[in-house]
Every structure is written in structure tokens, then in C-alpha cells.
C-alpha positions, 0 to 999 in steps of 0.5 A: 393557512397556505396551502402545501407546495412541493418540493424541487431540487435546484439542482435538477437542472445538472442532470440529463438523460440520453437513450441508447438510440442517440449513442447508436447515432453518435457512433462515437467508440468513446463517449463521455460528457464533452463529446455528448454536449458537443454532439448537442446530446445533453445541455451545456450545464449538465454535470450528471447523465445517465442512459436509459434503455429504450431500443437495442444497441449494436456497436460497442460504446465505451463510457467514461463519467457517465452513469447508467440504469441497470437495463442500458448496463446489461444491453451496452455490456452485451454490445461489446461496450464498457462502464468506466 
């Protein structure tokens, strides 16, 4: 008998995340996947990102093609921000 193996998607490796810290760095009113991989924020192949909250966020930041957990959409939305 072979013992069991886990499972992990080949597709994990599209995926990344960005905190609220790095688009507080970026400074950028506009964010969305060309400016995050050109900033060097996430891989050259990610398709799919998502922010996650872990510290406050000040300026009002626009997010276009980029998903968000439920705790960075409530801080982004009180900064001024938007989920498009």
C-alpha cells in the first residue's frame, strides 16, 4: 500500500495576496493588476489577487480586477476607497 498524499492545486501559482501596508506604500489613487506587477508587488503570473488587512489605510485607493477579504473591504471603504 502507498501511503495518501495531499492535494495542491496547479493553479495556486496565479494567485497572490497584498496587504493594505504595500498599497499605503504604492500611493498609487488607482490600483489594478499591471500597476501592482510593475510596482513588483505580486509575480509576473498572477491572474487572481486579493488584499488583506493587516494595518490601517489612509489614502482613498481605487481597485480595479482585484478581489478583497471582508475586513480590507470595510477599511478601503472607510478610507474614501472603492471596489470596482
Amino acid at each position: 500500500r502507498l501511503p495518501k498524499r495531499g492535494f495542491k492545486s496547479a493553479n495556486l501559482k496565479f494567485n497572490d495576496e497584498v496587504t493594505l501596508a504595500d498599497l499605503e506604500a504604492l500611493g498609487a489613487a488607482e490600483v489594478d493588476l499591471l500597476a501592482l506587477k510593475q510596482a513588483g508587488l505580486i509575480t509576473a503570473i498572477a491572474k487572481n489577487v486579493k488584499v488583506v488587512k493587516t494595518s490601517a489605510l489612509t489614502k482613498a485607493v481605487k481597485l480595479t480586477g482585484i478581489g478583497a477579504t471582508a475586513a480590507a473591504k470595510v477599511a478601503i471603504e472607510a478610507a474614501g476607497g472603492s471596489l470596482a
